[in-house]
Backbone as ProteinMPNN parsed JSONL, in Angstrom:
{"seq_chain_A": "XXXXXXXXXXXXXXXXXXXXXXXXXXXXXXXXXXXXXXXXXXXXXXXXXXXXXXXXXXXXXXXXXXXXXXXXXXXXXXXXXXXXXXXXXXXXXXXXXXXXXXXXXXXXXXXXXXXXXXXXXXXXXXXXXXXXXXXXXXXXXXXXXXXXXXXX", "coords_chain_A": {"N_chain_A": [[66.426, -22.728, 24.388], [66.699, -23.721, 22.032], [66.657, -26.945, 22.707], [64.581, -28.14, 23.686], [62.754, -29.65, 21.798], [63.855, -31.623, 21.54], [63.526, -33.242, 23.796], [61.077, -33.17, 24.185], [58.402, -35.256, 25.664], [57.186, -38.519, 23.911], [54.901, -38.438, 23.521], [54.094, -35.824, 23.404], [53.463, -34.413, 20.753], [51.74, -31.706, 18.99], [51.428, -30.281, 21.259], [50.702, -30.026, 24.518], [47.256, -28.983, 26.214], [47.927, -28.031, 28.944], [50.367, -26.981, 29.006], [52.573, -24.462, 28.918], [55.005, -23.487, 26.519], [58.466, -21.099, 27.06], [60.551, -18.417, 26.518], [62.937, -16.627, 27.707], [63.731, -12.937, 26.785], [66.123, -10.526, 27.085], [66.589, -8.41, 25.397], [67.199, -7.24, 21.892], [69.349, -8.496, 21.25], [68.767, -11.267, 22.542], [66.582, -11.995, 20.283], [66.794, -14.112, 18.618], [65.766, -16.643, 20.421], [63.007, -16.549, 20.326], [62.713, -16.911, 17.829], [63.275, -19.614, 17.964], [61.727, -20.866, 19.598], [59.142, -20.414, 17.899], [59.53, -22.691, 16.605], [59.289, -25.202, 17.999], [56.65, -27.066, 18.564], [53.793, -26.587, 19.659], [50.904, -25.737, 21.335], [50.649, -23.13, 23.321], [52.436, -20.541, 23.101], [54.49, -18.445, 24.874], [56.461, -15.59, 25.905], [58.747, -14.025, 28.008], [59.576, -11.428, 28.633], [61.608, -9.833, 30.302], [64.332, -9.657, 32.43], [63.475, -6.678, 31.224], [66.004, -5.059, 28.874], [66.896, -3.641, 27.193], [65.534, -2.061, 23.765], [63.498, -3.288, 21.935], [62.757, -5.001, 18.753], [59.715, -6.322, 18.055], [59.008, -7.313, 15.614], [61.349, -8.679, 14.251], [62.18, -10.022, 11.47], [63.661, -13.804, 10.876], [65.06, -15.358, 9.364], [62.986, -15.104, 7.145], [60.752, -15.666, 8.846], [58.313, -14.52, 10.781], [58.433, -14.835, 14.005], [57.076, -13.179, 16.005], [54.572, -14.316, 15.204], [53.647, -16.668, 16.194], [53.704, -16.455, 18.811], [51.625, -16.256, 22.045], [51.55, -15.302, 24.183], [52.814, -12.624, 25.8], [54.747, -11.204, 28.526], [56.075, -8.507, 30.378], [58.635, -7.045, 31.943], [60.892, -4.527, 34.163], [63.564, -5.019, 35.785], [64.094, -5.869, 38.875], [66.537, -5.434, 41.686], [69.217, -4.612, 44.025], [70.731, -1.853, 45.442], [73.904, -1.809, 45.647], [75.809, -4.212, 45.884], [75.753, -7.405, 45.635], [73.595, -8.776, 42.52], [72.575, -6.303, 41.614], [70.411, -3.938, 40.322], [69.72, -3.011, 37.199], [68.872, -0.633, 34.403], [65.837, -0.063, 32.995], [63.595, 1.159, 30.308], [61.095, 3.07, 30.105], [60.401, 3.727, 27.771], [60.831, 1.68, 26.347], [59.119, -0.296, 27.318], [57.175, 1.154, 26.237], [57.162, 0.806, 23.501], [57.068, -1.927, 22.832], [54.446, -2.786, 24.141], [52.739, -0.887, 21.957], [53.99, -1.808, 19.921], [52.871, -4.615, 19.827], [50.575, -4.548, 19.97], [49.735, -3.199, 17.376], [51.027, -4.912, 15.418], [50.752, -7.597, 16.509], [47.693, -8.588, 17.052], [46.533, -10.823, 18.513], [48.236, -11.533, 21.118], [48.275, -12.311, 24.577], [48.517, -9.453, 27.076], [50.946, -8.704, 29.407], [51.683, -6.496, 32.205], [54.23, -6.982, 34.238], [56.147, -5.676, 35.998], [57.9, -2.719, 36.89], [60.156, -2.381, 37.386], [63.19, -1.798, 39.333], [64.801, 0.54, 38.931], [62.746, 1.992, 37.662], [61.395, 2.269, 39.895], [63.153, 4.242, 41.437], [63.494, 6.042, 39.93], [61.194, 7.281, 39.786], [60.135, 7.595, 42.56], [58.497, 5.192, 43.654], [56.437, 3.384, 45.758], [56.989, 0.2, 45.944], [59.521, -1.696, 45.716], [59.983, -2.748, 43.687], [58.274, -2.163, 41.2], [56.273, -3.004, 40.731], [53.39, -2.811, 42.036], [50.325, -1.308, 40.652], [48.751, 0.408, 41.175], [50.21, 2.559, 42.281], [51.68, 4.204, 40.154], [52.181, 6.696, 38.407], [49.725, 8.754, 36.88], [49.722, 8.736, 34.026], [50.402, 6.648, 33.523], [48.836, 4.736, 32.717], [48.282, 3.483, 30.396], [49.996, 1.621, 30.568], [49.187, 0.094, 32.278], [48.818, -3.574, 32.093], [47.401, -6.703, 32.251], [46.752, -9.172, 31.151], [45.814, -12.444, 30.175], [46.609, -15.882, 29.16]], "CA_chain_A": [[65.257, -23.1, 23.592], [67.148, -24.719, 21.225], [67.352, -27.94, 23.158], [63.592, -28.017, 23.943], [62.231, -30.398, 21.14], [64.475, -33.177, 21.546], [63.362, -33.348, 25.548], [59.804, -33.426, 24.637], [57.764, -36.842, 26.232], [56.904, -38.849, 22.765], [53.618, -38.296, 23.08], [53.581, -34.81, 22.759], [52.611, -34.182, 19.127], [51.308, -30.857, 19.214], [51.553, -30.135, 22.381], [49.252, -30.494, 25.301], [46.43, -28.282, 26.84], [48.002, -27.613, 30.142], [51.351, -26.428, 29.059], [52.68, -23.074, 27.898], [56.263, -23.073, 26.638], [58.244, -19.957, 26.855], [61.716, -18.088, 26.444], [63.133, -15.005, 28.146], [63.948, -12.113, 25.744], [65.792, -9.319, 27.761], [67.18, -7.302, 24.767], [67.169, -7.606, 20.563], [70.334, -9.663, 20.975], [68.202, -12.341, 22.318], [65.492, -12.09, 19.981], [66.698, -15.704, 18.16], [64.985, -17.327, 21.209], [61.287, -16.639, 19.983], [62.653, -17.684, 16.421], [63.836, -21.415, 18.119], [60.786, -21.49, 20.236], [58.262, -20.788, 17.367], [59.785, -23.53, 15.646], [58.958, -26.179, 18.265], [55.323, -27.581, 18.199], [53.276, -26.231, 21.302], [49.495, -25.307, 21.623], [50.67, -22.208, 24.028], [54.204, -19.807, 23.601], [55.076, -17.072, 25.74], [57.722, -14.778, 26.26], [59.249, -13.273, 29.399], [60.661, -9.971, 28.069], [61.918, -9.691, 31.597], [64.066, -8.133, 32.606], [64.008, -5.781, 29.716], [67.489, -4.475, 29.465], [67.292, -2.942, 26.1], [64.884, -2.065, 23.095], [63.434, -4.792, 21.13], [61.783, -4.81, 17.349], [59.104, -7.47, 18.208], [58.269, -7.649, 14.05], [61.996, -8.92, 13.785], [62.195, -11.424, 10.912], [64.806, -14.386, 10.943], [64.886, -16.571, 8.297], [62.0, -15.86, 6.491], [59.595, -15.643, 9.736], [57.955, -13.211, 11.705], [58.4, -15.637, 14.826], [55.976, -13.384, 17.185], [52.945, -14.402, 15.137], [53.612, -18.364, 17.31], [53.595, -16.558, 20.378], [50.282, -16.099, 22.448], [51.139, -13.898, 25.352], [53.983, -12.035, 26.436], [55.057, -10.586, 29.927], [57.118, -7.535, 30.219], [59.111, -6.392, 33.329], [62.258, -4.1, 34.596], [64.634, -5.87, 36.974], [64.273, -5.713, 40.346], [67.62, -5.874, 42.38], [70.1, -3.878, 44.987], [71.804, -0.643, 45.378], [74.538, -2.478, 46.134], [76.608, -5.124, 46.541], [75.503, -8.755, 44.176], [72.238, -8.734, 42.332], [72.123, -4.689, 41.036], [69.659, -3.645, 38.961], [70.054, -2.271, 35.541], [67.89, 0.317, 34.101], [64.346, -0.411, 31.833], [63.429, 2.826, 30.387], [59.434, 3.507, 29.715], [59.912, 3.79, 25.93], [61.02, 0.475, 25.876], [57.407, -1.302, 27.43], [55.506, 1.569, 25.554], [57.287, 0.371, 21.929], [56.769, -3.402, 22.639], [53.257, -2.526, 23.888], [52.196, -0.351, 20.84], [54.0, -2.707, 18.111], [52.326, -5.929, 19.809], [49.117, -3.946, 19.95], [49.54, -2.909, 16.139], [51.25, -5.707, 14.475], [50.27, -9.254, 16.791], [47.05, -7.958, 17.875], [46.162, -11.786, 19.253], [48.448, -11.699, 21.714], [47.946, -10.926, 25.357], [49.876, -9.011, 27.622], [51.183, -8.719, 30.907], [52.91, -5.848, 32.22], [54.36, -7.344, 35.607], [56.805, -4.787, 37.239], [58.428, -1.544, 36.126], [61.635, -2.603, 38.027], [63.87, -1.194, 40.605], [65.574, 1.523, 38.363], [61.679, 2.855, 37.732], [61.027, 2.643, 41.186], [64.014, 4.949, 42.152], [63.265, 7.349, 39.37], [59.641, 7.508, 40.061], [59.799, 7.164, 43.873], [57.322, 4.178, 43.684], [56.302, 2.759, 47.462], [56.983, -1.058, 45.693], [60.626, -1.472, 45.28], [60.022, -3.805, 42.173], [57.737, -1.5, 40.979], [55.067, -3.801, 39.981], [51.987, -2.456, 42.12], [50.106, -0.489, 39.471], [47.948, 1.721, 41.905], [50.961, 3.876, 42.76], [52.298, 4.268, 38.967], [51.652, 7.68, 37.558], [48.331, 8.422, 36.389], [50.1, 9.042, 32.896], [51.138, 5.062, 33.306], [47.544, 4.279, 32.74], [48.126, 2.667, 29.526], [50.491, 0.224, 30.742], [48.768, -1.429, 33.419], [47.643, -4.18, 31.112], [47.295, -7.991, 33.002], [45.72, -10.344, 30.588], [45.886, -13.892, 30.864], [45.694, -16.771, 28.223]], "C_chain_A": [[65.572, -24.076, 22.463], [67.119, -26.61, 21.458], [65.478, -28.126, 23.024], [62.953, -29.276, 22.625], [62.728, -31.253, 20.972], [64.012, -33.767, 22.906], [62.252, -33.037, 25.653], [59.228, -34.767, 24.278], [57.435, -37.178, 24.411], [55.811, -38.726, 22.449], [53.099, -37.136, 23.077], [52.68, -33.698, 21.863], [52.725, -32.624, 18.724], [51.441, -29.868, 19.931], [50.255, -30.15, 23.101], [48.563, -28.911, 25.991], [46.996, -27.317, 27.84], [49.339, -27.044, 30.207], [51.884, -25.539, 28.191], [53.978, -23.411, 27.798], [56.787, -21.698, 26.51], [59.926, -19.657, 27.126], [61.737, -16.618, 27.408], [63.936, -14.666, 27.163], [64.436, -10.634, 26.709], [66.37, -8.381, 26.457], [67.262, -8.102, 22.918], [68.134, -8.572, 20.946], [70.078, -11.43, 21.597], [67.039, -12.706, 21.466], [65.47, -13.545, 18.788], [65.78, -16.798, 18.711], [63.869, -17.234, 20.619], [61.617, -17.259, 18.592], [62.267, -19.514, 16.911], [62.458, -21.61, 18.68], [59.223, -21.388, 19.325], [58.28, -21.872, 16.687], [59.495, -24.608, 16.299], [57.01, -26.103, 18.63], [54.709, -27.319, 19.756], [51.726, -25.433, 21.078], [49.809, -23.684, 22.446], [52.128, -21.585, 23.784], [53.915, -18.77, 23.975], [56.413, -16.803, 26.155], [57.759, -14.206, 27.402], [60.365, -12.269, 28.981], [60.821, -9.4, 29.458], [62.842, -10.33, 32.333], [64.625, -7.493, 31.587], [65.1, -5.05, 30.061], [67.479, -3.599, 28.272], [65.567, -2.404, 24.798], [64.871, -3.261, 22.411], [62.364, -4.343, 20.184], [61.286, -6.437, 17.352], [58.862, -7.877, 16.708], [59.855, -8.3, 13.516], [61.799, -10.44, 12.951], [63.315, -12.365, 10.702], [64.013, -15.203, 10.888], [64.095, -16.773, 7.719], [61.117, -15.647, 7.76], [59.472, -14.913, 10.288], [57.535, -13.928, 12.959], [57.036, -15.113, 16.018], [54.905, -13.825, 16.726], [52.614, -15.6, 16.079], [53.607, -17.471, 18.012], [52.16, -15.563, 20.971], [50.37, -15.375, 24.037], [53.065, -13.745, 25.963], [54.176, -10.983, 27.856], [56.545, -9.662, 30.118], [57.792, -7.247, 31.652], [60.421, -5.406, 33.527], [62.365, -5.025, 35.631], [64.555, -5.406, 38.054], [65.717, -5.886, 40.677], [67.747, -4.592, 43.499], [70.483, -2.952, 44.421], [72.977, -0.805, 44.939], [75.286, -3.479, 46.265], [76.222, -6.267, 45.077], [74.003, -8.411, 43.8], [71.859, -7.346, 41.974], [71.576, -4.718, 40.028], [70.25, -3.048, 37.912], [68.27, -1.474, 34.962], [67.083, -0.271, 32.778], [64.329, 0.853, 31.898], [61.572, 2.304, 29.862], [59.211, 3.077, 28.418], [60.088, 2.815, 25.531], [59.499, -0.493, 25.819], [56.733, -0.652, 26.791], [55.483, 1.07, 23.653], [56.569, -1.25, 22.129], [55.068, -3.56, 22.558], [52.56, -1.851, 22.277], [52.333, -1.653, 19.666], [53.004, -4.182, 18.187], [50.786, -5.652, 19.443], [48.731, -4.04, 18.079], [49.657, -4.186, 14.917], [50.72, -7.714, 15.046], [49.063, -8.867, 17.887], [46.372, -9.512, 19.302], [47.04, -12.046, 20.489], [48.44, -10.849, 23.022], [49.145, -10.844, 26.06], [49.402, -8.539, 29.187], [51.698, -8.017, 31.698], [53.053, -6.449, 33.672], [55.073, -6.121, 36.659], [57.729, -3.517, 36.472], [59.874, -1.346, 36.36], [61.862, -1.609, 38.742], [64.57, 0.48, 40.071], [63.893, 2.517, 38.26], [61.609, 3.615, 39.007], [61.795, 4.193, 42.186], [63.572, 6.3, 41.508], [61.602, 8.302, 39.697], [59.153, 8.015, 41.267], [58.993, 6.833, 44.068], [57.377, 3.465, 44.859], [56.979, 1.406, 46.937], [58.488, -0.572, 44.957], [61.481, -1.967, 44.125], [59.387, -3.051, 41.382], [56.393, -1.903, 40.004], [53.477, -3.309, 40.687], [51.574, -1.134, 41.323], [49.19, 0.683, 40.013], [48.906, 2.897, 42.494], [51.862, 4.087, 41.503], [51.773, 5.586, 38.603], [50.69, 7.996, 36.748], [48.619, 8.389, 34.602], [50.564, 7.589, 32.529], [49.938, 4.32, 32.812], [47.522, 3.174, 31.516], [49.099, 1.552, 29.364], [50.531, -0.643, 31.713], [48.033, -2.045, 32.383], [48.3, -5.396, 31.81], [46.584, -8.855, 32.549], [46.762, -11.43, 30.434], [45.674, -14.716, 29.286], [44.787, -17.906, 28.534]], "O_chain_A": [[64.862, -25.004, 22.076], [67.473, -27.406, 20.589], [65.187, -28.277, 21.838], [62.564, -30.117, 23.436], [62.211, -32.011, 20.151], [64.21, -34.977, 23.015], [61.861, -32.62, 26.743], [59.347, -35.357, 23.205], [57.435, -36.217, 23.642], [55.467, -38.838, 21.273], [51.898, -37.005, 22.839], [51.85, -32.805, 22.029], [53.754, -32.267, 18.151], [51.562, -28.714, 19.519], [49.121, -30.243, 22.632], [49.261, -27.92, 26.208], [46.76, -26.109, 27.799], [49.674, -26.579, 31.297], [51.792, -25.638, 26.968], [54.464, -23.717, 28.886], [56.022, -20.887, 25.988], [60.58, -20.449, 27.803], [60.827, -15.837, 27.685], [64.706, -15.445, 26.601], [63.606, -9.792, 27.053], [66.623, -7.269, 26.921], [67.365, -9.319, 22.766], [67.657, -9.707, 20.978], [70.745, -12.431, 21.338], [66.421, -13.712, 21.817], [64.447, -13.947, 18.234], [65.173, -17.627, 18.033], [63.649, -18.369, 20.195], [60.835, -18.11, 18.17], [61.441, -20.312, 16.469], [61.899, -22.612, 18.232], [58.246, -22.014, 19.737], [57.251, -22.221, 16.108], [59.303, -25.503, 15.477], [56.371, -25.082, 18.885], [55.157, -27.817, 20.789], [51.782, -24.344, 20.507], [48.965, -22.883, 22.045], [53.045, -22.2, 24.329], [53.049, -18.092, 23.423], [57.256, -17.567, 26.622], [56.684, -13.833, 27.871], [61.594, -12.332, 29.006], [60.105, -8.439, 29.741], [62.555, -11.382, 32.904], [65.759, -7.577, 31.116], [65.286, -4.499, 31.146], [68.222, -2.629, 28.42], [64.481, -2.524, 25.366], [65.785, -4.071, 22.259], [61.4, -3.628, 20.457], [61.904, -7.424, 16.952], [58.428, -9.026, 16.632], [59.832, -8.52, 12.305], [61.456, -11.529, 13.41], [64.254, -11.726, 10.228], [63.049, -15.68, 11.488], [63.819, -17.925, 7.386], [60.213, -15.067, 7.158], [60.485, -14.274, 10.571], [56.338, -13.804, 13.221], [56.293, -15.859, 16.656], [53.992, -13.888, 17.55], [51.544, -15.639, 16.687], [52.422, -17.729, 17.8], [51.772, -14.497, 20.491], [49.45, -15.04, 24.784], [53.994, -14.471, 26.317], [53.515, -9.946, 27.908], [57.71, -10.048, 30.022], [56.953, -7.321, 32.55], [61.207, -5.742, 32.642], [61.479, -5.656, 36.208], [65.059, -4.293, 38.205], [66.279, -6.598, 39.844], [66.844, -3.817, 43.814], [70.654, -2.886, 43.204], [73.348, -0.158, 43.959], [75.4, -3.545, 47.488], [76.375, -6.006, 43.884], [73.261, -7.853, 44.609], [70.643, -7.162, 42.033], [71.918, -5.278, 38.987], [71.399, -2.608, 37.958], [67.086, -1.764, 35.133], [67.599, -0.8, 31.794], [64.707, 1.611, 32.792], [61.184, 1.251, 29.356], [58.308, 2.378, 27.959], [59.688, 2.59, 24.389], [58.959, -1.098, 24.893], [55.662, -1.146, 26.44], [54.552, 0.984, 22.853], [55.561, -1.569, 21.498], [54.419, -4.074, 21.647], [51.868, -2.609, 21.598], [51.514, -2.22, 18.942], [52.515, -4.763, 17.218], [50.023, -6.372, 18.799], [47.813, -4.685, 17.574], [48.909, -4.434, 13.972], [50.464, -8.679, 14.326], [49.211, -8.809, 19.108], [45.967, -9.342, 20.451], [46.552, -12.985, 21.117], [48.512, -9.624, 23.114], [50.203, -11.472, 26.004], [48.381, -8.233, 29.803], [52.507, -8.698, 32.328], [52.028, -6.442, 34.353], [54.655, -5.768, 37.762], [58.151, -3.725, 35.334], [60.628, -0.53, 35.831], [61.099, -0.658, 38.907], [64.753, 1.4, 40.869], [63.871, 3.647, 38.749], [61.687, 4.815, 39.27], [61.325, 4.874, 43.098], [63.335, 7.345, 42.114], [61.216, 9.469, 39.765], [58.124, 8.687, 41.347], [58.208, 7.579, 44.654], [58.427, 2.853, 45.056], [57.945, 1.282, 47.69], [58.713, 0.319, 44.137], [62.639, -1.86, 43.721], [60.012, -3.132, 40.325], [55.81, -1.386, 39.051], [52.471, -3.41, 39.985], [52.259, -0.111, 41.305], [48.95, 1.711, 39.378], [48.495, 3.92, 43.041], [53.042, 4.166, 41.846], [50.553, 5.501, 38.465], [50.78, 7.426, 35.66], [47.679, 8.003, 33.907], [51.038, 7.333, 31.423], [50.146, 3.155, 32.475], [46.861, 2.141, 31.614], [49.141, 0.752, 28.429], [51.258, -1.582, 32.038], [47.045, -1.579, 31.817], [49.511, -5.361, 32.027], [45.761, -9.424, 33.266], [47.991, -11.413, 30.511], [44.861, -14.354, 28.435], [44.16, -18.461, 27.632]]}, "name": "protein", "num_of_chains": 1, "seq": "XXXXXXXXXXXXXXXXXXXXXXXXXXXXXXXXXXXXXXXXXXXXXXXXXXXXXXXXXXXXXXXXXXXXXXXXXXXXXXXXXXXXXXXXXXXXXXXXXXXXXXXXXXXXXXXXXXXXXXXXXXXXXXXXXXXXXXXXXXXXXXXXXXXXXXXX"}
């Protein structure tokens, strides 16, 4: 993200209509990224907190800013992968999408949200038919408050 405002067209400005910029955030120890990317000039930011690997304090401030207020929709997910072999998942836990959910809810209420997939580590614990664990009609009726799919 850092690189991102030297490698935008000159006529920029602002930024344009039709384009969202956006960082992935899988754990606090990337949470600099949303700092660098509120700092470049864009009509649209979004995050891809996916695949969440860890807890994250979305109200973190650095430098003086509370970087999520720039960002206008965020998308959460666990990691899909294998049992097995290259490409193994790593575990998302629940309390992680229900903190991000609540604090975004409480503290950046303008932004929307996306939950996409509950990942492969859900799926196993859950025994969810979808091995990504993104279809939300076989999620636990107790999951109810984190099928959320809004759009900007």
């Amino acid at each position: 993200p850092e690189l991102i405002t030297e490698r935008l067209p000159d006529d920029w400005n602002e930024g344009w209509d039709n384009v969202v910029l956006g960082v992935s955030v899988e754990n606090q120890d990337y949470w600099w990224r949303v700092y660098e990317l509120s700092m470049v000039p864009a009509k649209y930011r979004f995050l891809s907190i996916e695949p969440l690997l860890g807890p994250i304090d979305i109200c973190t401030i650095i430098n003086g800013e509370r970087p999520i207020d720039k960002i206008d929709w965020v998308l959460i997910g666990g990691e899909s992968g294998n049992d097995k072999g290259n490409y193994r998942y790593r575990p998302c836990e629940i309390e992680w999408i229900e903190k991000i959910i609540a604090d975004l809810k409480e503290h950046a209420p303008h932004i929307k949200i996306f939950v996409k997939q509950l990942g492969t580590y859900q799926y196993h614990k859950l025994g969810l038919s979808d091995r990504h664990g993104g279809e939300m009609n076989t999620w636990p009726e107790d999951f109810n408050h984190l099928k959320i799919r809004e759009f900007i």
